[in-house]
C-alpha angles and dihedrals in degrees: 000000000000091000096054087050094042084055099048095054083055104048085041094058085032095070090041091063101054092049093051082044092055110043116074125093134262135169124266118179106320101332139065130243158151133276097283098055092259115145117256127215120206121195108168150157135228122228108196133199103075079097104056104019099081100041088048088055100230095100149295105273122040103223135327109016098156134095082283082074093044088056099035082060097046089052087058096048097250120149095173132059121193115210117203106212137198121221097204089050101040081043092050088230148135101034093298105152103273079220082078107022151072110003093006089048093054098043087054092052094041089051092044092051096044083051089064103035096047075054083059088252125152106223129190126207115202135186091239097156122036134149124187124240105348104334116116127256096240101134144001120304122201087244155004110273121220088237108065108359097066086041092052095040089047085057107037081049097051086041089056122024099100085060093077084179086068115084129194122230097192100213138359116244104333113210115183123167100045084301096308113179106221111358131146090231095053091046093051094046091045080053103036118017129201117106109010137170120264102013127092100213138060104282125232113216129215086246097066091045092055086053082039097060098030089052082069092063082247113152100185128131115281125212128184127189123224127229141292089053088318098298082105124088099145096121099008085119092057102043103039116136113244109246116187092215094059076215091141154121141148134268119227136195120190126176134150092258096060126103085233094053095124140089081234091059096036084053101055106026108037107021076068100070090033095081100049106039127019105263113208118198099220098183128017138166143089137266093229101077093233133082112244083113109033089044098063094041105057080053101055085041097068098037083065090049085247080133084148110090134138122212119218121259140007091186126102097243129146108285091231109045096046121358114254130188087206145049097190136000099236119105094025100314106320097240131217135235092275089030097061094054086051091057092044093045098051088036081069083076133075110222126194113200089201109130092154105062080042101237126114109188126197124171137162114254120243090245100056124134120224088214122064138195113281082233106076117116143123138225135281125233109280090226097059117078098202124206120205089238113131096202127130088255108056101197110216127171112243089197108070119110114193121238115267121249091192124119088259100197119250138151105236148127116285112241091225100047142072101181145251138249143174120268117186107308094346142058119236155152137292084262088058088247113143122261115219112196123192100168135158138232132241128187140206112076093086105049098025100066095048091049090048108229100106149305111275131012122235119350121349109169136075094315090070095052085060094044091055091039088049086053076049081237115153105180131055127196111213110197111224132215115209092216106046094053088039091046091226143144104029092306108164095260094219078069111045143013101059102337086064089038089056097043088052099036083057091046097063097035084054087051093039089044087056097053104269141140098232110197110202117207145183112229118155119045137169125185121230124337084352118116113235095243098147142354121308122208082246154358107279125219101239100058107359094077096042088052091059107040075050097054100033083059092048102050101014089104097051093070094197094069113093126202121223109192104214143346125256107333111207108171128171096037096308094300103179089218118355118145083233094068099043093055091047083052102060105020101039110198116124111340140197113251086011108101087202150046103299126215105210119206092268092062088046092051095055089037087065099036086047082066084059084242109156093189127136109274134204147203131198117198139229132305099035086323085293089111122067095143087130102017090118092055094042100042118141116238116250117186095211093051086218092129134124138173128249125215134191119196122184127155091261103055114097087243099053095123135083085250091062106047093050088055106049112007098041101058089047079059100048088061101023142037101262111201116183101215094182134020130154138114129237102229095100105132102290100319112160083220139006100286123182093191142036100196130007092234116106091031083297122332106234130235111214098278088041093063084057097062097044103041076046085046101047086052084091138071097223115190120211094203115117091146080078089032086232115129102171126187125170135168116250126248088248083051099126126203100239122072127186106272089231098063105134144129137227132310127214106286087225094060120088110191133217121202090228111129095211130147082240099046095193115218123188112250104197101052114124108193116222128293120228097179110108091245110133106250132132107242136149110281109260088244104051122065103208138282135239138172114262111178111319088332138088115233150178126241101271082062090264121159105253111208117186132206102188144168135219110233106190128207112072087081089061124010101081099045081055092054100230103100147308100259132037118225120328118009112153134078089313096071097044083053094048095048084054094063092050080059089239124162108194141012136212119228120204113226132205124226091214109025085062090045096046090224141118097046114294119141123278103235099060090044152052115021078351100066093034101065092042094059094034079051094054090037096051087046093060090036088060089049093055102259135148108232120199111199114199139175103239100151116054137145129179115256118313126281130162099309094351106130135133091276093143155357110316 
């Protein structure tokens, strides 16, 4: 019986195998097309910023580069994305922050790229950005140098030649010569490189970077631009380079601005080439804002079969400075004049997104037109500057960089709001009308930077700002880590100092500029030399002072953002109401149950008005906040009487009845503003912590007590409105008395609560909830909440007997000592499916001693960071699918010696 199971795991992943060996794309003739020989068409759009952000050093991607992109491109009928790179910045030379460099740099585009093509999207990468020697990558160049451009295509090819649904445009918009449209020295230094004409620098052909890239054992797609910042085809035949693969097209660019910007042209110069290579039209568009040019075009286009064009570009910029599809990226992307006859245009067409059966169908709808708005056109590169001259010789700047439409982080006032403050026992307005909050938590910011895998967790753009609006929320609480603002104690520096300030900083502005209340809070702390990997009883005096003099200076002239001063106190041992911990509280100094110095809420309120902040401050009490039974006696001063307590209730806490709160909570409120900046329970249905939603589609999709927040929630008309300092809810006239009695929010993802009723309710310190970014880490699925051993089982959390049903999935032992890859076979989204159908629950992964380590000589590429992130990636893939994953050593060998490596069991 072993052996027919054995057999039909084989024949299973078999099968598998020969379905991931055989999709991809490659060139026939003059077309591409899949593996079985069927045309491909290819209608794109181009997303810029991976080229200028870096260098620019604000970043890597220029707006929205999540799953919100992927979806805002399948709404528009796209099945191609086309990413500009920077060499500097993908080579880590040259001084470019290392934030945004090198290793970082490339992580953020592989991830970027995966993203796409697990979506069934071709995408293309393209050297957009290169400077020769020592000089920065901050604009286009004529042509590739020798010294960076064989170096960065030697390593992009290595990166992603295993992907064969990635293919390689070689250069953007070559222009030798002095920009020449059509002479035979331009054409022989575009060939063959060394001293040109207008550049400064030895020239790298196309030539060299076709040996460059097939050195690698890559078998991708090659495209190559002409001349005359690739408008020019006139001699691409017979100059182009020889490539042993016959793996080739060109690469055409075609804009009103251009000398080649008629049918005429197009008919004499490209339609050439055209039947004899695939032509792809990498950029396209027109610098009028309007679609005379770009119309007529597409359609041309298509009559020649050259059905494979990008549009440029998928970016909100100003219509008149750099071509854009789009003004904003809500709704899919809204698009502009131009931008709207591109996606009609493209919306005439069925696209299948399906790679893996190998079969990209694209077919005209019964109800196309043949005519289409005048309008239709695309955008133009945002490095290219373009004149209307219709010389032979098109002029374009090579400098401009468009303006970002990233949340580029700043501390200032909102433009739609004129603050808030406390007025006797409420907050309100500047017109002294009261402010009611009900906001929501998201966590993430405190826990993802120490652990050095990112900033947030899960979305954190616009579409989280819907989502809230949708749940009629108009507040949000971010949980804060001291080192990571401060950049201390080791913490990997792309995630904290001011890389983590500005993503932050840019988080809230995004929230404030959209009509929220933002509380700001500290919530993992650490004293000295100790990293900040969990909750602490109190602030400290080493870190916890300086954060907050830090943070009051960043955000004290935006006057909706609130400051909580520190997450869920629980001095003296977590004593729900001793005289001790009150006094340590307030006062700091040496503590019971605190190992160091100790800044007590007192030192934390004048740290902040020293800043001369005049924000909203509170305090939460005693025993994880739970406690405020003498909050009133033990308040700090504050000389600008703009305090309030914070509270936080769950079912576990010793105050979780009605008793209770009358008796504590009610008489704090009757003096002070009381915000309860987290409530909950943690009997939802096995949950490892309080949890609103179970995916972030729809706006968030609810768990059960989820959909009792937000239908309480949606009871009531909220106003985001501050410029008039009216923020209205009412309940509407449907609202009915009753609500669900589990109507609750979220809890603190590094509190793991317990359902004793003690005075002393205890509450795990150290838990980090799962991560759903697609930042390779290893983390607990999102929908399991941990195992452990009780007795001779395996069980959940809730003490649950776990059985598993797994299967073993070979490769990652072998295949990269043997230099040939990380994986063996299929090992996305198709193998987690299709160990769904076996009914299987978890899956073993066999490691490699030296492939992990990166020692002993095996090739970069399938080790080290490499080969981490590979595996934490595939792990992390079966986790958020509710898998078990079991991780083993299977390949090891002793320290190197001549031939001596992990090559088998040992």
């Amino acid at each position: 019986m072993a052996n027919v199971r054995l057999c039909r795991m084989l024949l299973i992943i078999a099968a598998l195998q020969e379905s991931r060996a055989q999709s991809g794309v490659k060139v026939a003739g003059n077309r591409i097309v899949n593996r079985q020989g069927q045309v491909i068409n290819i209608r794109g759009l181009n997303h810029a910023g991976t080229e200028y952000a870096c260098v620019q050093g604000w970043g890597i991607f220029d707006g929205v580069h999540d799953q919100t992109l992927v979806q805002s491109f399948q709404a528009w009928k796209s099945n191609a994305v086309r990413v500009p790179l920077n060499e500097d910045c993908w080579l880590g030379i040259n001084g470019v922050n290392s934030a945004y460099s090198g290793q970082n740099y490339i992580n953020a585009i592989s991830t970027f790229v995966t993203m796409f093509t697990d979506a069934g999207f071709i995408v293309i990468v393209e050297l957009h950005w290169t400077a020769p020697g020592t000089q920065q990558a901050t604009g286009q160049q004529p042509m590739p140098n020798v010294d960076h451009s064989v170096d960065f295509w030697k390593s992009v090819a290595s990166y992603f030649k295993s992907n064969p649904n990635v293919i390689f445009e070689l250069f953007n918009e070559p222009y030798p010569d002095n920009n020449n449209w059509n002479s035979q020295a331009g054409w022989q230094c575009w060939r063959d490189g060394g001293t040109c004409s207008g550049a400064s620098y030895q020239v790298a052909g196309m030539q060299t970077l076709v040996n460059a890239v097939r050195g690698t054992g890559a078998t991708n797609i090659l495209l190559l631009g002409g001349v005359a910042y690739s408008n020019s085809l006139a001699q691409w035949v017979q100059y182009a380079p020889t490539d042993p693969l016959n793996n080739t097209g060109a690469a055409w660019h075609s804009y009103n601005f251009n000398y080649c910007n008629s049918q005429t042209c197009w008919d004499q110069y490209v339609a050439p080439v055209a039947s004899k290579y695939p032509v792809v039209v990498t950029e396209f568009g027109e610098n009028d804002c309007q679609g005379t040019y770009v119309a007529p075009l597409m359609q041309w286009l298509d009559s020649k079969n050259i059905s494979t064009y990008f549009a440029w570009t998928f970016n909100p910029w100003d219509c008149s400075s750099g071509p854009a599809l789009i003004s904003s990226y809500s709704n899919n992307g809204t698009p502009t004049a131009y931008g709207q006859s591109v996606k009609t245009y493209y919306g005439q067409f069925a696209v299948t997104y399906n790679y893996a059966s190998n079969n990209i169908q694209q077919s005209v709808n019964s109800t196309q037109q043949s005519t289409t708005s005048s309008t239709q056109q695309s955008t133009t590169s945002s490095t290219q500057q373009p004149t209307t001259s219709n010389t032979q010789q098109p002029t374009t700047s090579n400098t401009q960089q468009p303006t970002s439409t990233s949340s580029t982080p700043k501390a200032g006032n909102s433009t739609k709001l004129s603050g808030i403050r406390v007025a006797g026992n409420h907050i309100v307005n500047q017109q002294g009308q009261i402010v009611k909050l009900r906001g929501l938590n998201h966590a993430g910011t405190e826990y993802a930077c120490v652990q050095g895998w990112g900033i947030f967790d899960g979305v954190h753009d616009q579409t989280l700002v819907q989502s809230f609006q949708a749940w009629k929320s108009n507040a949000v609480r971010v949980p804060l880590n001291e080192d990571c603002w401060l950049g201390i104690n080791g913490v990997n520096s792309a995630y904290s100092g001011q890389n983590y300030i500005n993503a932050i900083s840019t988080f809230v502005t995004m929230f404030t500029d959209a009509g929220f209340i933002v509380i700001v809070e500290l919530h993992w702390t650490a004293p000295g030399t100790q990293q900040a990997t969990g909750q602490q009883p109190m602030p400290n005096v080493d870190h916890s002072v300086d954060f907050w003099k830090s943070v009051a200076s960043y955000f004290k002239s935006n006057p909706n953002v609130i400051f909580e001063l520190f997450n869920e106190p629980y001095p003296d041992n977590n004593n729900w109401n001793s005289q001790a911990g009150w006094q340590c509280w307030r006062d700091g100094g040496t503590c019971s149950g605190a190992s160091y110095q100790v800044a007590g809420m007192q030192t934390l309120v004048n740290a902040v008005r020293g800043t001369g902040a005049t924000n909203i401050l509170l305090l939460g009490g005693v025993a994880y906040s739970n406690s405020l039974a003498q909050w009133v006696q033990y308040a700090p001063t504050d000389p600008l009487n703009n305090t309030g307590a914070a509270w936080h209730s769950y079912n576990f806490n010793y105050c979780n009845s009605q008793t209770c709160w009358d008796q504590y909570v009610a008489p704090v409120a009757s003096k002070y503003p009381v915000v309860v900046t987290e409530f909950g329970e943690n009997d939802c249905q096995g949950t490892s912590g309080p949890a609103l939603i179970s995916s972030y589609s729809n706006n968030g999709t609810p768990t059960a007590y989820g959909q009792s927040v937000k239908t309480y929630y949606g009871q009531f008309a909220v106003t985001y409105n501050y410029a008039s300092n009216n923020i209205q809810q009412s309940v509407n006239s449907t609202q009915q008395s009753t609500t669900s009695s589990t109507q609750q929010s979220t809890t603190s993802s590094t509190q793991q609560p317990t359902t004793s009723n003690t005075q002393q309710p205890t509450t795990s310190n150290t838990q980090q909830p799962t991560s759903t970014s697609s930042t390779p880490k290893a983390g607990n699925s999102t929908k399991l909440s941990g195992i452990r051993v009780a007795g001779n089982h395996i069980v959940n959390q809730q003490g649950q007997i776990v059985k598993l049903r797994g299967l073993n999935h070979a490769g990652t032992e072998y295949a990269c000592v043997q230099g040939w890859g990380i994986f063996d076979g299929v090992h996305d989204q198709t193998l987690v499916q299709s160990f769904q159908a076996w009914k299987s629950n978890a899956v073993r992964v066999p490691l490699n001693e030296d492939c992990w380590l990166g020692i002993n000589g095996v090739n970069s590429a399938y080790s080290g960071q490499n080969y981490i992130n590979a595996i934490s990636t595939f792990v992390t893939m079966f986790t958020d699918a509710g898998f078990i994953v079991i991780v083993e050593l299977h390949w090891t060998a002793p320290r190197y010696t001549a031939g001596n490596r992990a090559t088998a069991d040992a």
